[in-house]
N, C-alpha and C positions, 0 to 999 in steps of 0.2 A: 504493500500500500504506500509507504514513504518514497517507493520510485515512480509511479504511480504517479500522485497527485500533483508535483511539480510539473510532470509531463502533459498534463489535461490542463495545467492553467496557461503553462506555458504558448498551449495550441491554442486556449480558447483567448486570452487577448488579442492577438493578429484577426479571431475570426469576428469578432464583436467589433473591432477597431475598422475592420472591413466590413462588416454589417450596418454598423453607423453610417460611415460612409454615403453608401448606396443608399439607404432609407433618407436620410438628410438630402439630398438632392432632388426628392419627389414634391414636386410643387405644393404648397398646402395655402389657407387662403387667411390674410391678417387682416387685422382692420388700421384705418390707416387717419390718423388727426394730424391736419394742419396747422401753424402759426406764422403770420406774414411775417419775416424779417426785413425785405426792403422790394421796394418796385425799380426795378432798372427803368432806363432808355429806351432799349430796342423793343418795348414791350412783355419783359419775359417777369415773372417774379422769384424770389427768393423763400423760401419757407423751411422751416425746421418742423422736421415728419417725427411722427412718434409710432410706432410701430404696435399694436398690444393681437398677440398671440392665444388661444383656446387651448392649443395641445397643450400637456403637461409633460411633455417629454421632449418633442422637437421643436423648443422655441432656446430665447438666448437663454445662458447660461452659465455654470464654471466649465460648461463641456462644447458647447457650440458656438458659433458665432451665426446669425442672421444677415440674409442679404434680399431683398428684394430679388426677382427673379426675372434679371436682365432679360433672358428673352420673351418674354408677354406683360412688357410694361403695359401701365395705362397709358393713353396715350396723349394726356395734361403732364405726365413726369418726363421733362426735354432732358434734363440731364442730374445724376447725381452725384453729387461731393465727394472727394473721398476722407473727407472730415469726418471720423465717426467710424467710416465705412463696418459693417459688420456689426453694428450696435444696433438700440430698438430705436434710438434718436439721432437723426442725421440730417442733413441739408439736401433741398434739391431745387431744382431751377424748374419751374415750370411755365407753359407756353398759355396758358389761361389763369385768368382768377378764379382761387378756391373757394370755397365756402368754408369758415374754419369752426361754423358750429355743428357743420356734418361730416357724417363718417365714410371713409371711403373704402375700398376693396381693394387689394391687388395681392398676388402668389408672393410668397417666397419661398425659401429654401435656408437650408440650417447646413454649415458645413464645421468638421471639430476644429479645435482649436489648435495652434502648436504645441502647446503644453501640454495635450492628452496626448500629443506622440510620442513627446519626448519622454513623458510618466512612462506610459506604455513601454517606449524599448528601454529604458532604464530596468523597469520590473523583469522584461524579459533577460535582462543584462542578470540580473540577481538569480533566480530561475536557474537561469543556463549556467550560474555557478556552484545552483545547490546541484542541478541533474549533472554536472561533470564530477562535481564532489564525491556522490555515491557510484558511480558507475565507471570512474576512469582512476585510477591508482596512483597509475605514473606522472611521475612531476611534470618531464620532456612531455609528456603529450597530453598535460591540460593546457600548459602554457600555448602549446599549437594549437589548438582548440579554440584557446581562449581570443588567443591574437588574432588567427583567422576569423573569429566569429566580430572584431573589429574592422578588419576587410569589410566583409560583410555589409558592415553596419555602414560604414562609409558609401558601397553602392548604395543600398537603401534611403539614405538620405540626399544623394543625389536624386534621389526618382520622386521622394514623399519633397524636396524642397523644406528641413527644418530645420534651429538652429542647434545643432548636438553639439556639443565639446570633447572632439574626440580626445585629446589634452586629458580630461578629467576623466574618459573612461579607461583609455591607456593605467592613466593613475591610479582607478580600481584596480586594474587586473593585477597590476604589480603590486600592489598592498596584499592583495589576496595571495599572490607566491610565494613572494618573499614571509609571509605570515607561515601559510601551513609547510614552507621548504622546511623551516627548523623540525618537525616532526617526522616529514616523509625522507632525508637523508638517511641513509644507513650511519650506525656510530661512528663507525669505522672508517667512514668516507671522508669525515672532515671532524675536526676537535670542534665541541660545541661549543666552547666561547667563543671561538674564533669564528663561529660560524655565526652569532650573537650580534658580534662589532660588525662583520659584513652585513645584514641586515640591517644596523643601526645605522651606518654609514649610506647603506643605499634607500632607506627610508629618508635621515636626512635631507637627501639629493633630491628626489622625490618632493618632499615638500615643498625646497626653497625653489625648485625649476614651478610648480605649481604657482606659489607669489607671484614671481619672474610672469609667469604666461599671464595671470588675471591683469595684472599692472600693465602690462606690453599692451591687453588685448586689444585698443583701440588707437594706439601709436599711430602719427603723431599729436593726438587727441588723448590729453591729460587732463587731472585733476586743474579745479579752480585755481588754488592756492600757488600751482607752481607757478604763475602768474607773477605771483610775488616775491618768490623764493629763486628765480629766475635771477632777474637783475645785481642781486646782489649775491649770487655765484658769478657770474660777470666779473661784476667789478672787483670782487678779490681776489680773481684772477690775474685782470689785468694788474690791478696795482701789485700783486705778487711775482708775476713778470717784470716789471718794473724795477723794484727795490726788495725782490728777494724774498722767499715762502717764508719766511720767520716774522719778518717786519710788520706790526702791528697797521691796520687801518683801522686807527681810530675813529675816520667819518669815509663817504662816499659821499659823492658828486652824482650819482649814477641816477639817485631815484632822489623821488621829494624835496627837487632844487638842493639838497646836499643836506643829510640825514646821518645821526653818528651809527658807529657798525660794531665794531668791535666790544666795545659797551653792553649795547642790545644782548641782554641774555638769549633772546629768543636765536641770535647768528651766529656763525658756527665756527668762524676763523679757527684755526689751528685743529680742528676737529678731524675724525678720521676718513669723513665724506669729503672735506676741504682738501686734504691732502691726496686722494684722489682725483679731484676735479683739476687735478695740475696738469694730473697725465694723462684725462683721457675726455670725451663732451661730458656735458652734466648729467644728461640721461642716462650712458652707459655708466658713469658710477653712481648713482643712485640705486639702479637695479645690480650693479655690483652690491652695494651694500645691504639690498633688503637677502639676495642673495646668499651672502656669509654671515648675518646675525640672523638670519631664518638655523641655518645649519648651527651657526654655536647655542641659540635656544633651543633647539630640537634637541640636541645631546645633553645642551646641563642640566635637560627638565626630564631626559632621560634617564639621566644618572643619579640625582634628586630623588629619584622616584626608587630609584633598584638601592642605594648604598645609603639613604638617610631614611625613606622609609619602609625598606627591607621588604619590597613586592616585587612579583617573581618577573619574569622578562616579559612574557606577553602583555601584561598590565603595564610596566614601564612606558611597555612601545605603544600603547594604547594611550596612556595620560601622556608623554608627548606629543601625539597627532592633536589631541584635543587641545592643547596648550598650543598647539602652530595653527592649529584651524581654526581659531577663536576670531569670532570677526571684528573685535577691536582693533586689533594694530592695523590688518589687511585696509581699512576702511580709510583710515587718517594717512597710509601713506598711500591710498588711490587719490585721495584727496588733495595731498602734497604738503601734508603735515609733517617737514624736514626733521622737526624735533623727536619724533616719535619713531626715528630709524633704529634708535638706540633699543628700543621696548625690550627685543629678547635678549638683550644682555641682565635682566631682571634676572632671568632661571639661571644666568653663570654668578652673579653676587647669590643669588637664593642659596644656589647646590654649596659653593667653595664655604659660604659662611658655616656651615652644618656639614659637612662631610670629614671626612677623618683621613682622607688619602695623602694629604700635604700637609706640612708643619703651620703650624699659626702666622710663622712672620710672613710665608711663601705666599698663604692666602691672603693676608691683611694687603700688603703689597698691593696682587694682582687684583684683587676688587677697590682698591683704593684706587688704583690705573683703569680701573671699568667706568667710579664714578666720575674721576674725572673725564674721562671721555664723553660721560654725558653730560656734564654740565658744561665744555669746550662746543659739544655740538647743539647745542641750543635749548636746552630740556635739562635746566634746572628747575622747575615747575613740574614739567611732564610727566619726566623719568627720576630726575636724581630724589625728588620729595616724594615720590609716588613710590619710589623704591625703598625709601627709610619706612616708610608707611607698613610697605605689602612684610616688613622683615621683624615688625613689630606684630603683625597677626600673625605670620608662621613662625613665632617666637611661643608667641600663646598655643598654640595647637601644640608645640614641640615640647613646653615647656616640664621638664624634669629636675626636682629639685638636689641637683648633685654639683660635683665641683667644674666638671665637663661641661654640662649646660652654661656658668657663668663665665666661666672661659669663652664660652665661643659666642655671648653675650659684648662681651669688653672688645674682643676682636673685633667683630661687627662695628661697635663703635671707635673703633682705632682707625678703622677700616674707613669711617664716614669723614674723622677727622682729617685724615691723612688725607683723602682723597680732596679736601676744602685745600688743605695748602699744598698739592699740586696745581690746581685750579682756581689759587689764590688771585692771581694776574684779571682773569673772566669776574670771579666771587665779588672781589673787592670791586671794581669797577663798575658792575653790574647793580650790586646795593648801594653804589654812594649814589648814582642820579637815579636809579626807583625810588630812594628817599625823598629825594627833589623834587621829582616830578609829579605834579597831580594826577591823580588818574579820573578823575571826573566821577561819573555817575555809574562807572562800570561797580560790579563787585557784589556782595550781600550785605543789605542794610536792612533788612527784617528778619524775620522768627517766623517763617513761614512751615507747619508740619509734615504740608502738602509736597514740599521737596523730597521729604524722607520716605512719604509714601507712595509717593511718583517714581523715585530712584528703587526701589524696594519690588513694586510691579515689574517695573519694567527689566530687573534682574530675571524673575520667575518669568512674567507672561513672554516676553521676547522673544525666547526660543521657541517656544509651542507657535507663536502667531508668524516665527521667520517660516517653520514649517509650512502652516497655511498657505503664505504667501508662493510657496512652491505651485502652487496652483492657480491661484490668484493673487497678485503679484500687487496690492493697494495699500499694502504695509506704511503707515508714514515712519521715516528716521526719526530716532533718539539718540543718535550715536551719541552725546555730549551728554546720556545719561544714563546708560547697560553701558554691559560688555559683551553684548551677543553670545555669550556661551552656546553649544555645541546642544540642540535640543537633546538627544537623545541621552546626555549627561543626564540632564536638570530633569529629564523622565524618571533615568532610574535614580536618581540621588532622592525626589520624592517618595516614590515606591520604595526604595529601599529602608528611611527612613519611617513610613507609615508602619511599614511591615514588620521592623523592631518595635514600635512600640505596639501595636496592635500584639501582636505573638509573644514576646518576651515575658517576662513574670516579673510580678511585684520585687520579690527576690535580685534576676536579674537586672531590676532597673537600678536598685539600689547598689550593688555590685558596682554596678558601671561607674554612678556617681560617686560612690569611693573612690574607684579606681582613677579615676579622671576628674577630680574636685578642684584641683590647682588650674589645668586646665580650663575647663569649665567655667571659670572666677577670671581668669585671665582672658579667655574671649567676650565675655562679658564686660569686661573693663575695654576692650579692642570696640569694641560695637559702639558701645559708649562715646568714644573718641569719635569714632567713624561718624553715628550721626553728631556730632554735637558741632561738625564744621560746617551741618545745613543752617545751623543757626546763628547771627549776627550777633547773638549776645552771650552766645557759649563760651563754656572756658575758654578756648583754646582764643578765641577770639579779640576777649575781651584783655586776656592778657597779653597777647601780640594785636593789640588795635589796629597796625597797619593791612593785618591781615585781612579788616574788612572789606580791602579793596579788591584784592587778590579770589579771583575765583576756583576757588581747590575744588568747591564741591562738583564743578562742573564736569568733572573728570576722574572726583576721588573712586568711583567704582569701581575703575582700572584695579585697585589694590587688593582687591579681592577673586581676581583670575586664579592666583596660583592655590591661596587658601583656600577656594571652592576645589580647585582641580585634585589640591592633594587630600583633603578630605574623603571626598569621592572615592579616590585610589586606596583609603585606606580601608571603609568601609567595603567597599568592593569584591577586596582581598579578604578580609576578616570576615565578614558575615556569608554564614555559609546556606542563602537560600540557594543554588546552583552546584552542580556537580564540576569537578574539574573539566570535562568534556565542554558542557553545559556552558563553564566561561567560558572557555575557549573558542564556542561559535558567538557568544555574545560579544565577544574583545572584536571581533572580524566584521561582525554586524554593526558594530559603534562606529571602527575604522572605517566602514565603508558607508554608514548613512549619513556620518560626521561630513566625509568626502564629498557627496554626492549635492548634501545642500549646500555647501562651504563656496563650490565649484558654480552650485547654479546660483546664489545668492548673488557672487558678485561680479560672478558674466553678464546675465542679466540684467543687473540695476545699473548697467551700461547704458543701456537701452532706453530705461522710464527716467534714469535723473541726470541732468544734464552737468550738474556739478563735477561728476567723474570724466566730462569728456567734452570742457569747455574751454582748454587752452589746448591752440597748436602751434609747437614746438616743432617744427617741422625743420626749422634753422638752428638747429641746436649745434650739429656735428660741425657747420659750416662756420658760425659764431666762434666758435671753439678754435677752429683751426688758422679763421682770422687773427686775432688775440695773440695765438700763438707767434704768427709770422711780425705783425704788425703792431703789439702790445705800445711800442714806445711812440706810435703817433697817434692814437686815439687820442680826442680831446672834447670834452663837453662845454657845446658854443651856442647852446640853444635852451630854453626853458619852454614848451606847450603843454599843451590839455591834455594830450592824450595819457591812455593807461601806461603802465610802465613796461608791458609787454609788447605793444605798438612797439615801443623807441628798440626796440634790442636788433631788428631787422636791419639798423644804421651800422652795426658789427661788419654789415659783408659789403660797405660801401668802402670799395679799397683802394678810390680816388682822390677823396677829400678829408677823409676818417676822421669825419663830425659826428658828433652825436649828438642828441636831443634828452633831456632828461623833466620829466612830471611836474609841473606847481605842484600837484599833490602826492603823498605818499600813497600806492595799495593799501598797506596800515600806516600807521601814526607810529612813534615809538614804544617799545617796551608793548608792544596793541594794542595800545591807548586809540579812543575816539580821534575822531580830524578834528574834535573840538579844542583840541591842547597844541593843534600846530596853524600855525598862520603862513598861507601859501604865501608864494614870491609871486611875482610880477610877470606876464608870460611875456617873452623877448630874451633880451641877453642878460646873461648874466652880471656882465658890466656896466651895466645900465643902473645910474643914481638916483637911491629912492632914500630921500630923508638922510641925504649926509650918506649913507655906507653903498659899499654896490651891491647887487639886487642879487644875493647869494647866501645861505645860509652858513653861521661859521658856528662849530659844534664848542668853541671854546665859551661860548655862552651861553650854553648850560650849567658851567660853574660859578654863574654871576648874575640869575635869576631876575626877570622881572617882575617885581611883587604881585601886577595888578593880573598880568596874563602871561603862562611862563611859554616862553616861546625862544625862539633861535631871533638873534638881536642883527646878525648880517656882517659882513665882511667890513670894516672901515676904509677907507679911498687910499690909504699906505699901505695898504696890506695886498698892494697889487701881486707883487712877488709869489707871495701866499696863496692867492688866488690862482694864481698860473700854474703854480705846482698840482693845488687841487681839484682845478679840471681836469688838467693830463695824467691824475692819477699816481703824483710821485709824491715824496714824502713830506711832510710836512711836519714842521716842528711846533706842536701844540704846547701851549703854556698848561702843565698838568700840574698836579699836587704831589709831591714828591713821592708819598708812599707809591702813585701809580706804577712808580719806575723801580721801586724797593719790590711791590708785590711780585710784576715782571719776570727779575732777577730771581726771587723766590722759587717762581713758578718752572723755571727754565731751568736750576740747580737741581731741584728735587726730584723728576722729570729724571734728568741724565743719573743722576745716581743711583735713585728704583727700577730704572730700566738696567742700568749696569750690573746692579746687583741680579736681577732678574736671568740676566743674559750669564752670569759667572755662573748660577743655581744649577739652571740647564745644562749647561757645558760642565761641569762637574757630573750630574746625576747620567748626562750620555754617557762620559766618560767610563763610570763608575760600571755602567750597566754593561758596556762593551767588552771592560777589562773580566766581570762577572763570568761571564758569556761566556770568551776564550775560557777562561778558569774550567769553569763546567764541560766543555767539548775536551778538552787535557785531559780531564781524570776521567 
């Protein structure tokens, strides 16, 4: 029977999917309401039709689309819209006046939808892995099976015209091999850890090419925001070609008539994406980057999972997928939220702080060199505060009252501090003008509850309704308030949980709570914290008042990815409602329904929101390699209106190499409103307005104007100054001397952590080499 019934569903979807088909194409007859929308010229009128249907089965719906039935129109409908098309309400042009208080007649036809095909050969896609599963053994010949039945699917959707992602079903099959290869190898064939790390490494791969392809899919049509993030990869390029990849740019000329940079926590100078962007366009390292922190999150939330909380492999490889397929990060860098590149270096600070493979200094070091790197690339907000957060709840979950646990407490924070005076140079600079500067009316200034039970919904309901949207796709975004977790997690983490208390006994519940009372006390204290930043007048708040302005809560949900995820993995393992077998198809079932919406979620939302695919970068490669050849003549001669992604096309004018740069910034500083900058004058920037020339000069932001703080303008002596700062060469800003002390700081400590880091290694190879020979001698 279990071979059996996969084979009769398997036949009966193609025959019901062709059944519809044909039935839906049989004319039937709707009634049909007009409303005049406009009288043309030539006689003809305009009207929005409303379509209403009798049957109960072939009219519109999650399954069909409706069309009036082109061939035996009436013959008052001259033409119809393709506004709508397919819907019960649409536009048409007709050759006479209607009457809009009667009802009129005409055939249509119901044809299904793409999403019932693509449902459809999905399921059959599943299907054909459980009827290969029982009926074919061999590794070599499901994998031929499997691929070839993607051949396959490729004719097929040539002929049915739908949008499949062969990308993401390739991606299944290999989740599903590389899953059951560990089982089906003979022992003897391969050593099983080794055969463990290969898996882990070509799951890795796997993922980070998945990112790579959602991100690529609509190249050269990117996120909104690169928009913004654009220009000022530009410009520190150029002026890095200029006066050398170390030398700070403290302002840009490029964007916002001349805006400080280096300052800006949100920019990235010295960062690991910046130093990239030297050597190759901006696009290709970007997608380098999501690329290799897809891969080093995928292994430390691997290893996290197998060596801190002692679950077996396939669970590991399981809580990894779900921690890479999570659609938080995926979303903000389709977006071109540059700061959030950093996110999966979270699970390498998470796994190093807790794990036992490395000495305390080796790890303090290497996660002190993580946070810095995120606070150099922009994401001191994002990631590095998000990160101290998420290490304080899996402190609580972890929490063991022995001498170990406060060890690896102290580290943690040796680890936070260290990482501030690497990135003292970005820290210092960064807080001295957010003190300054007003931030307006941004931030939280009430006590609203509705925050916490808005953020709280939309943790639980989200995944269940992204599911939904698999079919019907009207989902509105919260990104800035979930974290999209992986539905079929947030399924069983309820059920699982219902099921303990429901089942368990008086007895075992109390059990529990002994057993886990510190913890228990400690996440309760975490929660505590967590909402207490919805409110304006919360601790945390009230005693960093500045805080009110700063929006944490907008994003704090982020912090609770990994504490949901390892949770889940712990119960998962522990509670024994399922047999070993039993996980084991449910680990492959996660893996692959995880996949399957991960893949359509945000291929699709390509398509319905235009935010993912409203800048085209099409001139990227070519800007790049201008810069490159011509860095020392670019000079900004111009101040207009337009956006700041207009002016970057001036890159490949390789006769005059003028540029143009925005009266207004894309954002303001620090993301402040446009209400806190006061544009320039569009024309030249040498042009006299009030005594200074018509250019902003960043050293007046250290000398504030009481009434409105704004950039005060270049003085008429300061032509010199001027000159250098258009062309992008270096300028000698009057700073406050620790600026240059912090600097200094930052660039020592920097060479020494890393020297030290590099001696470790080269010692421990050594060490292992010398090992090795040893053991092959005797």
């Amino acid at each position: 029977m279990k071979k059996i019934i996969p084979i009769i569903i398997f036949i009966l979807i193609p025959t019901l999917i062709i059944s519809f088909s044909i039935l839906g194409n049989i004319p039937r007859t709707a009634t049909l309401k007009f409303k005049l929308l406009e009288q043309n010229n030539n006689n003809t009128y305009k009207y929005k039709l409303n379509m209403y249907t009798s049957n109960k089965i072939f009219r519109y719906s999650d399954l069909f689309f409706i069309f009036l039935n082109e061939k035996n129109l009436p013959s008052y409908i001259k033409e119809i819209s393709s506004t709508n098309k397919g819907y019960t309400s649409l536009e048409i042009i007709s050759s006479e006046k209607l009457d809009e208080n009667k009802e009129y007649q005409a055939e249509y036809i119901v044809s299904l939808k793409n999403e019932v095909y693509i449902i459809s050969l999905m399921l059959s896609y599943l299907l054909l892995l459980i009827i290969i599963n029982i009926n074919v053994k061999s590794l070599k010949k499901r994998a031929v099976f499997l691929y070839l039945s993607l051949i396959i699917l490729i004719i097929i959707n040539a002929i049915i015209k739908v949008n499949i992602n062969y990308t993401g079903i390739f991606l299944l099959i290999s989740f599903y091999l590389i899953i059951i290869s560990n089982n089906i190898n003979p022992p003897n064939k391969l050593n099983n850890i080794t055969h463990q790390k290969i898996i882990l490494i070509t799951s890795s791969i796997l993922v980070a090419l998945s990112n790579i392809f959602i991100i690529n899919y609509s190249y050269p049509l990117v996120g909104e925001d690169i928009s913004m993030i654009l220009p000022r990869g530009y410009s520190l390029l150029t002026y890095a070609k200029n006066n050398g990849i170390f030398n700070i740019e403290f302002a840009s000329p490029l964007f916002g008539a001349g805006l400080i940079s280096y300052p800006n926590p949100q920019y990235d100078q010295f960062s690991i994406f910046y130093f990239l962007r030297y050597i190759m366009p901006f696009w290709k390292a970007y997608l380098l980057c999501v690329f290799l922190f897809s891969i080093i999150g995928f292994i430390s939330f691997y290893y996290f999972n197998k060596d801190v909380l002692k679950v077996d492999f396939k669970t590991s490889l399981m809580s990894a997928v779900l921690f890479s397929f999570t659609g938080y990060y995926i979303h903000h860098i389709m977006i071109g939220h540059w700061t959030f590149l950093y996110h999966p270096l979270t699970a390498l600070i998470v796994y190093l702080s807790f794990t036992d493979r490395l000495n305390y200094v080796i790890k303090i070091l290497i996660n002190a060199l993580t946070f810095s790197a995120m606070i150099f690339g922009g994401a001191m907000q994002t990631i590095f505060f998000y990160t101290c957060f998420t290490l304080l709840g899996i402190a609580a979950i972890l929490f063991k009252p022995n001498k170990k646990f406060i060890i690896q407490c102290l580290s943690i924070i040796l680890s936070c501090l260290l990482g501030i005076i690497l990135s003292l140079s970005k820290f210092t600079q960064s807080v001295y003008f957010g003190r300054l500067i007003e931030r307006g009316n941004s931030g939280l200034h009430d006590n609203n509850p509705a925050l916490i039970f808005r953020t709280v919904g939309n943790l639980l309901l989200y995944p269940i309704l992204s599911a939904a949207s698999y079919i019907k796709d009207n989902l509105g975004l919260r990104w800035e308030h979930d974290i999209a977790l992986p539905t079929m997690m947030i399924v069983l983490l309820i059920f699982i949980s219902l099921y303990f208390i429901l089942k368990s006994s008086k007895k075992e519940k109390i059990e529990f709570i002994k057993k886990y009372k510190f913890n228990i006390i400690f996440i309760l204290m975490f929660l505590y914290i967590y909402f207490d930043i919805f409110f304006a007048n919360g601790l945390i708040r009230s005693a960093f008042t500045k805080l009110r302005s700063v929006n944490l809560h907008l994003r704090i949900a982020s912090t609770l990815i990994i504490p949901i995820l390892m949770i889940f993995s712990m119960i998962f393992t522990k509670i024994n409602i399922w047999n070993n077998n039993k996980k084991i198809i449910l680990s492959i079932f996660i893996i692959l329904s995880t996949t399957i919406l991960y893949y359509h979620r945000f291929i699709s939302i390509q398509t319905i929101n235009t935010n993912y695919v409203e800048t085209n970068i099409d001139f990227d490669d070519k800007v790049f390699y201008s810069i490159k050849s011509n860095h020392d003549k670019y000079k900004v001669t111009y101040i207009n209106n337009k956006l700041e992604i207009y002016n970057m096309i001036d890159f490949t004018n390789n006769t005059a190499y003028e540029l143009n740069t925005s009266r207004l910034p894309y954002e303001s500083i620090y993301g402040y409103g446009l209400e806190t900058f006061k544009a320039k004058e569009e024309g030249s920037p040498y042009k006299i307005v009030n005594n200074k020339y018509n250019f902003t000069d960043p050293r007046s932001l250290i000398f504030f104007n009481n009434n409105f703080p704004q950039f005060s303008g270049f003085n008429t002596n300061d032509i010199d100054k001027l000159n250098n700062f258009l062309s992008f060469k270096e300028v000698k800003w009057e700073e406050p001397k620790y600026f240059t002390l912090s600097n200094y700081i930052s660039a020592v400590s920097h060479i020494i952590v890393i020297s030290i880091l590099i001696l470790y290694f080269i010692y421990k190879l050594l060490k292992n080499i010398i090992m090795h020979h040893k053991n092959n001698t005797i």
